[in-house]
C-alpha positions in Angstrom: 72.2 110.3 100.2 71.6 109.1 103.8 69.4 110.3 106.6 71.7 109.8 109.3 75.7 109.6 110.0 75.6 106.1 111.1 74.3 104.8 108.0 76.6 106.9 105.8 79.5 105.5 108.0 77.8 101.7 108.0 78.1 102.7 103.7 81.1 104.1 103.2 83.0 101.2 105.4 81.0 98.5 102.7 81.5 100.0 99.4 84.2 102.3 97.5 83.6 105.8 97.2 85.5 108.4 94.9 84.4 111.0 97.6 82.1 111.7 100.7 80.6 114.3 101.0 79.5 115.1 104.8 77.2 117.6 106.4 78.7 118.0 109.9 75.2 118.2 111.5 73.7 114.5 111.1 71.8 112.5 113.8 73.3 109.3 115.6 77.0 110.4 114.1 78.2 113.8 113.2 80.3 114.9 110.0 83.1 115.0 112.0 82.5 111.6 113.7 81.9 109.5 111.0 85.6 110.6 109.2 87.9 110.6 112.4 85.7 106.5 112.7 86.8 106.0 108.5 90.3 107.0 109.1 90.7 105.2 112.4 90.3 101.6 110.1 92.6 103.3 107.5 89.8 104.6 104.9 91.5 107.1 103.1 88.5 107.8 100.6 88.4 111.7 100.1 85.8 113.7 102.7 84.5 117.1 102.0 82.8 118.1 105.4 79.6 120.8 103.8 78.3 122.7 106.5 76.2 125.4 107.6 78.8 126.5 110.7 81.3 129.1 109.5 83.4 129.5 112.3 87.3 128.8 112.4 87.3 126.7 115.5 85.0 123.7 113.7 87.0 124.1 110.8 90.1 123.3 112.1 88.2 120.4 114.4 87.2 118.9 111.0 90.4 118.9 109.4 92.4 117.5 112.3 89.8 114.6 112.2 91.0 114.0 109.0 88.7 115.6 106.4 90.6 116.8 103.4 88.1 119.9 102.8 85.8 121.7 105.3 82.8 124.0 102.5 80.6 126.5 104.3 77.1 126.2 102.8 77.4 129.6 101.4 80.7 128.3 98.7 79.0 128.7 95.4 78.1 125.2 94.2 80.3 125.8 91.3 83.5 125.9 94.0 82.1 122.6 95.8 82.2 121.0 92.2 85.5 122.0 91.8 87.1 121.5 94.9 85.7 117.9 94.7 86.6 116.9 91.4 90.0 118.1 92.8 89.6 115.6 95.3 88.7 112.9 93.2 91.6 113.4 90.7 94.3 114.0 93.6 93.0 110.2 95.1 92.8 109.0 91.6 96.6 109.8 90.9 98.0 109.0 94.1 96.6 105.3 94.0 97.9 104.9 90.9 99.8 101.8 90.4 103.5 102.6 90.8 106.0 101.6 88.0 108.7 100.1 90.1 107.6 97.2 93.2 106.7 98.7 96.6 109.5 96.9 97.5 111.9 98.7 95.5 110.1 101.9 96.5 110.7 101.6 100.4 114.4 100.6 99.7 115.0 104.4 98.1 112.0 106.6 100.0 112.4 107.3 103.7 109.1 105.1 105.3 108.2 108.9 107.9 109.7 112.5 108.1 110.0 113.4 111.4 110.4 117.5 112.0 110.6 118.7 115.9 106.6 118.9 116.0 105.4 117.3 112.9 105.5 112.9 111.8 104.6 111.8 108.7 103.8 108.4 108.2 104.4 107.9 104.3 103.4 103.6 104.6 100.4 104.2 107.0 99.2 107.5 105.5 99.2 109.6 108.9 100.5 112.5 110.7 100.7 113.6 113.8 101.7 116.3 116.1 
């Protein structure tokens, strides 16, 4: 565990992490902070933002800044555990070495899906509005 956001950051950008776990409230950087700063340099290490703010607004601020769950402090610790191993096992899977070249992938999958509001970068891992 670390005291502040900016050493949690300074961490997770030095070593690899199955999953960070973030309290939104932490001095120099917040939760919210330290993951939009991770997934501007393309870390895509799972981030479960824990906090004690229950309201819908912050949510949805700290999944637009790319956290993959946002856990009120009240969840049960039995959820958390759950939701994280979840986590884990998703990014495990999906980094998975593929059976066939990336190569040979990108020739047959589409690189983006584009909708009328929604682009998904499949080879950068991104979305946008």
């Amino acid at each position: 565990m670390y005291q502040t956001g900016k050493k949690a950051y300074d961490k997770a950008r030095k070593n690899p992490f199955d999953l960070l776990l973030l309290d939104l409230m932490m001095p120099e950087y917040s939760g919210i902070e330290v993951t939009q700063k991770l997934r501007k340099e393309d870390n895509f290490t799972p981030i479960l933002i824990l906090t004690a703010r229950d309201d819908d607004e912050m949510k949805l601020t700290g999944l637009s800044a790319g956290s993959d769950e946002y856990l009120d402090k009240t969840t049960p610790m039995k959820e958390i555990i759950v939701r994280a191993d979840a986590l884990i096992r998703r990014n495990q899977m999906y980094n998975q070495a593929p059976s066939e070249t990336v190569s040979e992938a990108l020739d047959e999958r589409p690189s983006s899906l584009v909708t009328d509001r929604l682009v998904i970068d499949f080879i950068k891992k991104r979305s946008h509005f």
